[in-house]
C-alpha positions as CSV (number, residue, x, y, z in Angstrom):
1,X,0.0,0.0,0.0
2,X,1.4,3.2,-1.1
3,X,1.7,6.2,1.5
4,X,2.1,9.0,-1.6
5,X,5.3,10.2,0.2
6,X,6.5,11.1,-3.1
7,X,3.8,13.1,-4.0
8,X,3.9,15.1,-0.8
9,X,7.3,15.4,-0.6
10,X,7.3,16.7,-4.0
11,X,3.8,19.2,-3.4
12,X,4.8,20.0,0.0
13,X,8.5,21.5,-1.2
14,X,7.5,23.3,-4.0
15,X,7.2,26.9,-2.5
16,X,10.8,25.8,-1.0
17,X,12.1,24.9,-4.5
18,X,11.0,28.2,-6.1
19,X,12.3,30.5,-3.4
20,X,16.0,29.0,-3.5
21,X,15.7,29.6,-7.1
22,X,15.1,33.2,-6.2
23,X,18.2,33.5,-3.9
24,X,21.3,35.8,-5.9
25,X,23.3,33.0,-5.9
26,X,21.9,30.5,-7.5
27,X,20.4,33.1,-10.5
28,X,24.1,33.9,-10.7
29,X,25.3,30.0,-10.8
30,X,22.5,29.7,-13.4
31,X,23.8,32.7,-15.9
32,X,27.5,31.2,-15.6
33,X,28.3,34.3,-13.4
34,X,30.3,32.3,-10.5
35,X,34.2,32.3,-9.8
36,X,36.5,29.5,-9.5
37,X,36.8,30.8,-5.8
38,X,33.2,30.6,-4.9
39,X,32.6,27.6,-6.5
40,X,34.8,25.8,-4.6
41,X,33.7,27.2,-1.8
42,X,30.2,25.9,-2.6
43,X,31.7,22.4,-3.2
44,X,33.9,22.6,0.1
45,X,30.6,23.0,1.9
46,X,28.4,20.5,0.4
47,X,31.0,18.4,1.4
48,X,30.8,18.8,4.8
49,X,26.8,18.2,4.1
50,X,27.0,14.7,2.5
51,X,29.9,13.6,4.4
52,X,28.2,13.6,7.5
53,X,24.6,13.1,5.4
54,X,25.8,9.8,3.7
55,X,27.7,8.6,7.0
56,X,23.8,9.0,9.0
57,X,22.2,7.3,6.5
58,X,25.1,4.0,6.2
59,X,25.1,4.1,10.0
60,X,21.0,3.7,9.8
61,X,20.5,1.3,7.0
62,X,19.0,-1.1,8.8
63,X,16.2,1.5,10.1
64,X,12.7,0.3,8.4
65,X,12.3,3.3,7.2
66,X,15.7,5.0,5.7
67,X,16.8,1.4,4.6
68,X,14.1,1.5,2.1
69,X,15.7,4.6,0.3
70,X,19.1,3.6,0.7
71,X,21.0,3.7,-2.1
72,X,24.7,4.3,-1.7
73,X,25.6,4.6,-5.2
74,X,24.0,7.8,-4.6
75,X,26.9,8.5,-2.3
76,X,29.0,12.1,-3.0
77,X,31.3,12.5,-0.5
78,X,34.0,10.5,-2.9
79,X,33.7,12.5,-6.1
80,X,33.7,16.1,-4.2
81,X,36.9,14.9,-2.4
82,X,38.1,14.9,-6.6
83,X,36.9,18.2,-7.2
84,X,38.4,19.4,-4.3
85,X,41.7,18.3,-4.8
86,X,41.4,19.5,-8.2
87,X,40.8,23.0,-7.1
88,X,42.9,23.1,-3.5
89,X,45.5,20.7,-4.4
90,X,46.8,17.7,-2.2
91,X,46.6,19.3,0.8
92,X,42.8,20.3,-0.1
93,X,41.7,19.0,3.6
94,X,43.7,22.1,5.5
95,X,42.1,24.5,2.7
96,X,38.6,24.0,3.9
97,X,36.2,26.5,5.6
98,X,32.6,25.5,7.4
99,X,30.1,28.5,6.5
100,X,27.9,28.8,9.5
101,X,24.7,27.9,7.5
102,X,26.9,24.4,6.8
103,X,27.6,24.1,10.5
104,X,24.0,24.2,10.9
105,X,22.9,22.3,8.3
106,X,25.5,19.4,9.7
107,X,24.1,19.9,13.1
108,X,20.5,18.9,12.1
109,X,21.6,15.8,10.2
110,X,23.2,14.7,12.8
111,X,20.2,15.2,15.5
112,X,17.8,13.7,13.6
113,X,20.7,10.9,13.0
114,X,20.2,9.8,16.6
115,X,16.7,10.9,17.5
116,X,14.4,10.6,14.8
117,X,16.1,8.4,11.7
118,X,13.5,8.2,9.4
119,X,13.6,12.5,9.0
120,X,16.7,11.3,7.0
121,X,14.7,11.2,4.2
122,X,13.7,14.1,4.0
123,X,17.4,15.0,3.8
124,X,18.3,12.2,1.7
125,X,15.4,13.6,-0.9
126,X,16.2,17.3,-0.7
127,X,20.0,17.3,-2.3
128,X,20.3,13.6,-4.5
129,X,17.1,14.2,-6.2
130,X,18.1,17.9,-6.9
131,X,21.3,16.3,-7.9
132,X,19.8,14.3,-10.5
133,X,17.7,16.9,-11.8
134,X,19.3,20.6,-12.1
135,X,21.8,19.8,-10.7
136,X,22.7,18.1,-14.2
137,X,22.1,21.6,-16.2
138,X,24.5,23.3,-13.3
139,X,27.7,21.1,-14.0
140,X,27.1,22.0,-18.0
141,X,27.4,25.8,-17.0
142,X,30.4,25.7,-14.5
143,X,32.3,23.6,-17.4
144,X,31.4,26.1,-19.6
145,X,32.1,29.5,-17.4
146,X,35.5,27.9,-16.0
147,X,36.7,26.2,-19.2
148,X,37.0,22.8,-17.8
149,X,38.0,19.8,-19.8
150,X,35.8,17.5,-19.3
151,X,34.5,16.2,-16.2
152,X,37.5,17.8,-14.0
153,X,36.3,20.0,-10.9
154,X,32.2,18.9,-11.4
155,X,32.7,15.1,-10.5
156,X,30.6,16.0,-8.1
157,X,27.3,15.7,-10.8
158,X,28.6,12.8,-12.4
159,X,26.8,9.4,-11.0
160,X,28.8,6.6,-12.6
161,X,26.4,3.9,-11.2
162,X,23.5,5.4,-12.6
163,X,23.7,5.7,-16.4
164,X,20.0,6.4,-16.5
165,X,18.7,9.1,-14.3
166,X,15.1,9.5,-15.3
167,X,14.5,5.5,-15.0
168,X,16.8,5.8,-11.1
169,X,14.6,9.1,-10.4
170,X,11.4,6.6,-10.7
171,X,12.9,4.4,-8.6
172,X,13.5,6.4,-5.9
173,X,9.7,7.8,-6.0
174,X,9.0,4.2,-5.9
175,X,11.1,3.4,-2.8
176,X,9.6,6.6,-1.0
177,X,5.8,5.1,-1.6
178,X,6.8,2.0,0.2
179,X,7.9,3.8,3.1
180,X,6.2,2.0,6.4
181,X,4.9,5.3,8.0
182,X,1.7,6.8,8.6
183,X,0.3,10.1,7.4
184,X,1.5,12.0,10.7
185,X,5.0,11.1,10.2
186,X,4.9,11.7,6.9
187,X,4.0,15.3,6.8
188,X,6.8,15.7,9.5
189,X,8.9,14.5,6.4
190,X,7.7,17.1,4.2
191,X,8.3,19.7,7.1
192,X,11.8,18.5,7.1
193,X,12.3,18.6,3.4
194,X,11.1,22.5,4.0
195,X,13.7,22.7,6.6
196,X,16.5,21.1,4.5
197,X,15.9,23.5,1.7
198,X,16.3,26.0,4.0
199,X,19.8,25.0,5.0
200,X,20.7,25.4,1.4
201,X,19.1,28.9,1.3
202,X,21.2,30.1,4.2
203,X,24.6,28.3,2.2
204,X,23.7,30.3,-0.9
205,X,23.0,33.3,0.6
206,X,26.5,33.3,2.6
207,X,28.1,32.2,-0.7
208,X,26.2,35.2,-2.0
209,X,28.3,37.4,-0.3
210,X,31.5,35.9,-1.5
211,X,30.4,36.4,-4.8
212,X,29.2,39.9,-4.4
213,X,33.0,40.4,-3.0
214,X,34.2,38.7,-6.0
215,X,32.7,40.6,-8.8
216,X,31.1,43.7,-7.4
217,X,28.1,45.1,-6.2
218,X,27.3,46.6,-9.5
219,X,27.7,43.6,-11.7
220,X,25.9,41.7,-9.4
221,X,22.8,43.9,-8.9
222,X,22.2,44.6,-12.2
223,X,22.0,40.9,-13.0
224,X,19.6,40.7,-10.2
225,X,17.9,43.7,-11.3
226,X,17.1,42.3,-15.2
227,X,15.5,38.7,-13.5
228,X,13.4,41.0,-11.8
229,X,12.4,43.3,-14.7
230,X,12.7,39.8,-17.4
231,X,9.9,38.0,-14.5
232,X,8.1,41.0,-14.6
């Protein structure tokens, strides 16, 4: 019997999903108007995210619930350790610096880790299905802003164990259906999906402001300023 967690997940996150569209950041990242500096950054922080993300999940596998959707060829934490070394060098591990919004983020995982396992999912859903999705058009426009050949420094979107994401995508909805939990647990999902899209608001708007550094108040607004005047 299917408990539509798929379909809630996905109506219950769609306001989220529009407003981090909205954030500077990620309208920049979208026009190709990000610096080698700030992407890395990005990556450096998502790092922190599915490293301790992917380690709550393998240490809960055999929960009834997050077992269900656990799927470690999903797993990041490998290929962003590539794209890191690519753009920090060997000693990429000493380079790295926690944004606040990260700490958080990290924090939360962890919590609901040891207290309330099956809000994993909501996690779990949030970043590998965004992955999968825009996630694909993003690495396309950072090869294309930074001049990279080919995959080096966006390993981080490439999923070698899953050749075909559309038919993988439908198997994860699949998974979510058969989740064992009732309707009152699965709204708290959905809230937590909310709250997971947050966490990545708050990373892009602190990334914001490294950008904004980076190229300039003036470039930046007026970028900002024609997606509001293009919408409009």
């Amino acid at each position: 019997m299917s408990n539509n967690l798929a379909i809630k997940l996905r109506s219950g996150t769609q306001q989220s999903h529009a407003a981090t569209e909205q954030i500077g950041f990620m309208k920049c990242f979208v026009k190709g108007l990000v610096d080698r500096n700030c992407f890395a950054k990005f990556l450096s922080n998502l790092y922190f995210v599915y490293s301790e993300l992917e380690a709550a999940l393998e240490s809960n596998r055999n929960h009834s619930c997050v077992g269900i959707i656990y799927f470690p060829e999903l797993n990041r934490e490998a290929n962003l350790e590539k794209d890191l070394e690519f753009y920090y060098g060997a000693d990429w591990q000493n380079q790295l610096q926690l944004l606040e919004a990260a700490h958080n983020y990290i924090t939360r995982i962890r919590e609901v880790s040891q207290k309330q396992p099956e809000l994993l999912i909501a996690h779990a859903y949030t970043r590998y299905m965004g992955d999968l999705s825009g996630g694909q058009m993003l690495q396309k426009v950072v090869q294309k802003t930074l001049n990279l050949e080919g995959y080096q420094g966006t390993s981080f979107y490439n999923f070698e164990q899953i050749p075909d994401k559309t038919a993988f995508k439908n198997k994860y909805r699949q998974a979510l259906d058969k989740v064992p939990v009732d309707d009152t647990t699965a709204d708290k999902i959905v809230a937590e999906a909310n709250h997971s899209f947050s966490f990545n608001m708050q990373i892009a708007k602190e990334l914001e402001e490294i950008l904004i550094r980076s190229i300039g108040e003036e470039k930046f607004h007026k970028l900002i300023d024609n997606e509001t005047a293009t919408a409009n």
